[in-house]
C-alpha positions in Angstrom: 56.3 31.7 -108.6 54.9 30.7 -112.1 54.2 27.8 -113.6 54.0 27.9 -117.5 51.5 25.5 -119.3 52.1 26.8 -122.8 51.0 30.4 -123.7 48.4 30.2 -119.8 51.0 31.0 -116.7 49.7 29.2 -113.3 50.4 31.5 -110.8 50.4 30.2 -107.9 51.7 26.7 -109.6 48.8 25.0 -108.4 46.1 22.2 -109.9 43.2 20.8 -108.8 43.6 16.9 -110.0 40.6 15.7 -112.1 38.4 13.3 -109.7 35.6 11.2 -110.5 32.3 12.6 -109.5 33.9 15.5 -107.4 35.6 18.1 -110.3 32.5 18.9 -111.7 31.5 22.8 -112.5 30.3 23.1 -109.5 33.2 22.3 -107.3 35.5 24.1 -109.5 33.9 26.9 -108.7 34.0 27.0 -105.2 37.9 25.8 -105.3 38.2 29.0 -107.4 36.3 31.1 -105.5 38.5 30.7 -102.7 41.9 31.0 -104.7 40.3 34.0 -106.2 40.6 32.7 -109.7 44.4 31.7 -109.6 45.3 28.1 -110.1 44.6 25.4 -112.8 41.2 23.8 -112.2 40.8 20.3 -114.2 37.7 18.7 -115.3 36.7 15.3 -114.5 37.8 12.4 -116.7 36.7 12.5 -120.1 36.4 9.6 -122.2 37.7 9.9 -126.2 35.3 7.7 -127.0 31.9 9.4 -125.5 33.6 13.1 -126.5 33.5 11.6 -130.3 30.3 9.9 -130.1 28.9 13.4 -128.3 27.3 11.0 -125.2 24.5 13.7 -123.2 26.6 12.9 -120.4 29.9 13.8 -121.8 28.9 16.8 -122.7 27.5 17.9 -120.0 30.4 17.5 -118.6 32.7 19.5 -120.8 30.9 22.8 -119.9 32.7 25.8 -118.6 30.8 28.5 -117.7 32.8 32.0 -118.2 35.0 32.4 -115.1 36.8 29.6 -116.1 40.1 30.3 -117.9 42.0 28.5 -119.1 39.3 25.8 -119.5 41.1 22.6 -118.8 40.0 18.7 -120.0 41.2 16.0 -118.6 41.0 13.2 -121.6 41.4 9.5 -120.8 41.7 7.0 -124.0 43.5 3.9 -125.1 43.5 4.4 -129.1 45.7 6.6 -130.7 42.9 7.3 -133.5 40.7 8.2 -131.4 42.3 9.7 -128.8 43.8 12.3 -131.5 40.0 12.4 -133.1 38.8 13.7 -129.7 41.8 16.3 -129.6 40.9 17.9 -132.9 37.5 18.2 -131.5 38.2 20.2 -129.1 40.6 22.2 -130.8 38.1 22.7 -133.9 34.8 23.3 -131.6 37.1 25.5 -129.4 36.0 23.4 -126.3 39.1 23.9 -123.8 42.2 25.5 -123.9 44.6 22.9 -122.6 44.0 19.4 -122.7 45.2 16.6 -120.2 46.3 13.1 -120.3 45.0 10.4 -117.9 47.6 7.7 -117.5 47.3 7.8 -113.6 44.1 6.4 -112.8 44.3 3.0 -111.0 41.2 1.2 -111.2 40.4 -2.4 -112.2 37.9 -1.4 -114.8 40.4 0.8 -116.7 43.4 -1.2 -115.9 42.4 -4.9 -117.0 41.6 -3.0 -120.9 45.4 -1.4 -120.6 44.2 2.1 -119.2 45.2 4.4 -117.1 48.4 3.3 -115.2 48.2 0.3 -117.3 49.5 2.0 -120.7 52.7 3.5 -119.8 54.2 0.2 -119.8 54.0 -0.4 -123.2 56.0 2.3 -124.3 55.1 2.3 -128.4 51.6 2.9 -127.7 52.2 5.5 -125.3 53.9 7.2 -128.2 51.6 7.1 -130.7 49.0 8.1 -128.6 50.8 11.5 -127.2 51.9 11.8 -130.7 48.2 11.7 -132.0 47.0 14.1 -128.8 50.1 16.6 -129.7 49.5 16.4 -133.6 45.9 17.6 -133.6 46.2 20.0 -130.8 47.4 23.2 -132.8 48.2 25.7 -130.2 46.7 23.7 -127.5 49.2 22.9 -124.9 49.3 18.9 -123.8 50.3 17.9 -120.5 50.0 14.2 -119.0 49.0 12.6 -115.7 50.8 9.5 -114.8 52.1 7.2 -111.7 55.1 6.0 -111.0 54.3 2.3 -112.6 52.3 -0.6 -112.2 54.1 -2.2 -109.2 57.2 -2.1 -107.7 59.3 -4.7 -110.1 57.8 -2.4 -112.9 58.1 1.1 -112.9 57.7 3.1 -116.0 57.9 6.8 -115.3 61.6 8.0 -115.8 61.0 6.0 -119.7 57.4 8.0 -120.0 58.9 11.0 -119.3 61.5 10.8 -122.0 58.9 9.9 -124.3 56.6 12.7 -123.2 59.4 15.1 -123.8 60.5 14.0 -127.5 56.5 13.7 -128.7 56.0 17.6 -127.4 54.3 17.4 -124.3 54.2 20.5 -122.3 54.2 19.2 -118.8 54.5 16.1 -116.8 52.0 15.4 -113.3 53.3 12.4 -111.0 51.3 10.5 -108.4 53.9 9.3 -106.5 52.3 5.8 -106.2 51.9 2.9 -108.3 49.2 1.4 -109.7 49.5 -1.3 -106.8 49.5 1.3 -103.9 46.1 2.5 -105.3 46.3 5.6 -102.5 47.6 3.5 -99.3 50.4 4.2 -97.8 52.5 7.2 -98.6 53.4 8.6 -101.8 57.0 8.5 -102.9 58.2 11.9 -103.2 61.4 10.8 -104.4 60.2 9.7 -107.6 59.0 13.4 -108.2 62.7 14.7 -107.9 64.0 11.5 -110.0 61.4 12.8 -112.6 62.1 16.6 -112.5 65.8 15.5 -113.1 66.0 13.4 -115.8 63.3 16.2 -117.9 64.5 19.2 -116.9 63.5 20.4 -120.2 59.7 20.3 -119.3 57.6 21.8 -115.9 57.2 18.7 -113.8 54.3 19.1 -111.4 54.2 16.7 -108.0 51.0 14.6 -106.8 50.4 12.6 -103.1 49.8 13.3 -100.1 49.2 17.2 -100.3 46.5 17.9 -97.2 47.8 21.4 -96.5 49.6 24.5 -98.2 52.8 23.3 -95.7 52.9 19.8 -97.9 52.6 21.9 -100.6 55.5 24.1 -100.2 57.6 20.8 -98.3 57.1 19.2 -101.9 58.2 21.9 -103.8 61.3 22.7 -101.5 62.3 18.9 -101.1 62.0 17.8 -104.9 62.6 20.7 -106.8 59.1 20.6 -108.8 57.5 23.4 -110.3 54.4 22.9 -109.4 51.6 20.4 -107.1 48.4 18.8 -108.1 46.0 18.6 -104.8 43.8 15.7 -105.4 42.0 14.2 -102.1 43.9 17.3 -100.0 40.8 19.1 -101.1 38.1 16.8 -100.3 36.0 18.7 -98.1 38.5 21.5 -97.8 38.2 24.2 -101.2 39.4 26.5 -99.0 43.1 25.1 -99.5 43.2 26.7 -102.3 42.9 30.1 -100.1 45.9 28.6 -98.5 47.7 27.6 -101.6 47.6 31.1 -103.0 48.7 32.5 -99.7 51.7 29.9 -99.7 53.1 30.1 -102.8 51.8 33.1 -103.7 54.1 36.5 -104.1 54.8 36.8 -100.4 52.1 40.0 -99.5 49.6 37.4 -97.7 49.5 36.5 -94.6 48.3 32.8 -94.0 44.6 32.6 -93.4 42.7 31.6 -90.6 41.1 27.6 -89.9 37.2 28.1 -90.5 35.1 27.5 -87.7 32.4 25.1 -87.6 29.8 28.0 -89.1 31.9 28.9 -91.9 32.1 25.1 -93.3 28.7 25.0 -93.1 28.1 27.6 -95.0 30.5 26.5 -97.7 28.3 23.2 -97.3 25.0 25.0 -98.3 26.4 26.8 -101.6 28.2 23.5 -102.7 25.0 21.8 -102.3 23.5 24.9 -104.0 25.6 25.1 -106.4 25.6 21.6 -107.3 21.3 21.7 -107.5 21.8 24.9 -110.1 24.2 22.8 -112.2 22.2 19.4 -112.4 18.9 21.8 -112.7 17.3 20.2 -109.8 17.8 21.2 -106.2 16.8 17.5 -104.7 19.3 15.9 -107.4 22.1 18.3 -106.0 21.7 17.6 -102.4 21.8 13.9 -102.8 24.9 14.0 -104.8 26.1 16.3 -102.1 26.0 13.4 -99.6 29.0 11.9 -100.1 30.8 15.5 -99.1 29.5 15.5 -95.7 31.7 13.3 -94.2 34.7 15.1 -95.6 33.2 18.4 -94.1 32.8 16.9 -90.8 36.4 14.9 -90.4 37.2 16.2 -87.1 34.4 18.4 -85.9 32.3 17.0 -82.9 29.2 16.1 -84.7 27.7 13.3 -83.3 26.8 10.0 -85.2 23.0 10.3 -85.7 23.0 13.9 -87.2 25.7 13.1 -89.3 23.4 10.2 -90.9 20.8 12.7 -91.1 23.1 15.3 -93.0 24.3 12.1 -95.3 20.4 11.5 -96.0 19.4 15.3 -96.7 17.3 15.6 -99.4 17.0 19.7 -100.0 18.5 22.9 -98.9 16.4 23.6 -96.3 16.2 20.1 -94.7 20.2 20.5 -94.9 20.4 24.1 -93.2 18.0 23.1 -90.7 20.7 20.4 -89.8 23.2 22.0 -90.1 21.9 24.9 -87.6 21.6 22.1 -84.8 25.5 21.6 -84.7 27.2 23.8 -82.2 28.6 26.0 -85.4 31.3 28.0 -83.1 33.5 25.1 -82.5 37.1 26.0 -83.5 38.8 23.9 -86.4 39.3 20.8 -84.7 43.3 19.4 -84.2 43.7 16.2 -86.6 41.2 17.6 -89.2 43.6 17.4 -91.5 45.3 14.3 -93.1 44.0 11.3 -95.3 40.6 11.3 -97.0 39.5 9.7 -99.7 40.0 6.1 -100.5 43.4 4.8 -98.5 43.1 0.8 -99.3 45.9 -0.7 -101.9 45.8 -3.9 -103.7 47.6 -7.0 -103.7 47.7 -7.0 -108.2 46.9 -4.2 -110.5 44.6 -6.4 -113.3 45.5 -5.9 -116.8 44.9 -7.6 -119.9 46.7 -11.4 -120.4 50.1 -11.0 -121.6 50.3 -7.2 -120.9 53.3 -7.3 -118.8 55.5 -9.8 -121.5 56.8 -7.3 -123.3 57.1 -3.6 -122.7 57.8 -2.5 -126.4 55.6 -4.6 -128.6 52.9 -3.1 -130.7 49.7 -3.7 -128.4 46.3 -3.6 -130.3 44.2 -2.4 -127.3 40.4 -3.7 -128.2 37.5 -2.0 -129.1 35.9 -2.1 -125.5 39.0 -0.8 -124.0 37.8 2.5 -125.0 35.1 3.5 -122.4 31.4 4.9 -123.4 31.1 6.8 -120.6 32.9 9.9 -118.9 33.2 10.6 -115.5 35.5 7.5 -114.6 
């Protein structure tokens, strides 16, 4: 099965969801290693404002190194202007070949300035800004990211979608949380086949609670989508993508094997690796490897002071040597799968006074509401 996001077929119809601090080059190229190049593979959040103002950081982040095609940027911003400024950008440095929306993303720093899965509540600026974003794209296809709403008593997606289909966009992503849920308890599938039903015009692609290529496929079978976007599924785990292709794939491949203890670890080392090539410094790779570890590790019987030892690791040999004292032929472990990532929900989603008085007026988002900095 295909998924079509304009002139670039997805084949399998699968997406690796932007995440701050995890979707960098690096671990795009491990998920893609193991799906042997098929798939969609999303940057990290960019912010209209840094891409225009050309912050180091930004772009740094926008790199793509040659086995990446289509090169796909996630783009998160709160002013049409700018938001379409940044588009042309792209389109006139030739920077990425597709270009993503972030109306998803959940917290308090972007929400309180009308971000995120703030914005699709007031419909009019949602409009101008995927007109803006479709208007300077040229040939570039423009998809969007959203949730279902900001809480229960104020959902917003079936109205977003409509709007995203009259302004041009090519394809629709749904968390199937709100804003509220953050990522506790369990996403609303429902919402997904509500979506895919009332724009049947567009692909609509299905977010939450994918840990394994058997969610995957129960997703697509259950609401009808065309496609998934693995977010935390993957944490730890780039070999799902293996699984994904073999899943929803053509049929000829037979589902792959659980690594062993050994194999992880040595997945660990070339993330790490990997990670120390792109930053150009081996110690600065490792220590932003630490916070993998514990995703590695779900499940495997590690013990408590080696796996403060891995989390502290500050080069490659320090972290083989570790990882060599584990008993590395230990089977995947039952239970490995399942939640990672950040579970905890909140009570409020904070927004800007008077956001939620009127869904249709003409909000003038301020200047700071546009973040400096990419990255999330």
């Amino acid at each position: 099965m295909t998924l079509q996001i304009g002139p670039h077929p997805v084949q399998p119809p699968v997406v690796l969801a932007p995440m701050a601090g995890i979707t960098n080059a690096p671990f795009r190229t491990l998920c893609r290693e193991f799906s042997g190049g098929k798939g969609l593979f999303v940057s990290e959040m960019i912010t209209t404002r840094a891409l225009v103002e050309r912050d180091a950081k930004t772009m740094r982040l926008i790199h793509f190194d040659g086995t990446e095609k289509p090169r796909s940027i996630q783009l998160y911003g709160v002013d049409p202007v700018t938001v379409g400024k940044a588009v042309r950008m792209i389109v006139d440095e030739d920077l990425a070949d597709h270009v993503d929306l972030n109306f998803g993303c959940p917290v308090p720093k972007v929400t309180r300035k009308g971000g995120g899965s703030a914005l699709p509540y007031k419909r009019n600026l949602l409009r101008s800004i995927l007109r803006e974003a479709v208007g300077n794209a040229g040939d570039l296809p423009v998809t969007m990211k959203m949730r279902k709403g900001i809480d229960d008593e104020h959902m917003t997606y079936l109205d977003a979608g409509r709007i995203a289909v009259e302004e041009g966009v090519t394809a629709i992503a749904l968390h199937g949380r709100t804003a509220a849920q953050h990522y506790s308890g369990t996403a609303d599938w429902e919402a997904i086949a509500r979506l895919k039903e009332a724009v049947p015009e567009i692909p609509v692609l299905g977010n939450g609670d994918i840990w394994s290529a058997d969610d995957a496929v129960r997703m697509m079978r259950e609401t009808g989508c065309d496609g998934v976007v693995v977010g935390r599924g993957c944490l730890g785990r780039p070999w799902l993508f293996r699984d994904l292709v073999a899943a929803l794939g053509d049929g000829d491949q037979a589902a792959p094997t659980a690594p062993t203890l050994r194999e992880v670890a040595g997945v660990m080392l070339r993330h790490a690796e990997l990670l120390g090539q792109w930053l150009e410094n081996e110690q600065r790779g490792v220590i932003d490897f630490r916070k993998h570890v514990a995703w590695y590790t779900k499940g495997f019987s590690v013990g408590s002071e080696l796996r403060k030892k891995l989390a502290i690791a500050s080069s490659l040999d320090e972290l083989d040597a570790l990882l060599s004292e584990l008993d590395l032929d230990q089977a995947w472990p039952a239970g490995a799968d399942g939640p990672r990532g950040r579970t905890s929900g909140r009570d409020r989603v904070v927004l800007p006074d008077g956001w939620l008085n009127d869904p249709y007026d003409c909000a003038v988002v301020g200047a700071d509401a546009e973040l400096d900095t990419s990255g999330g």
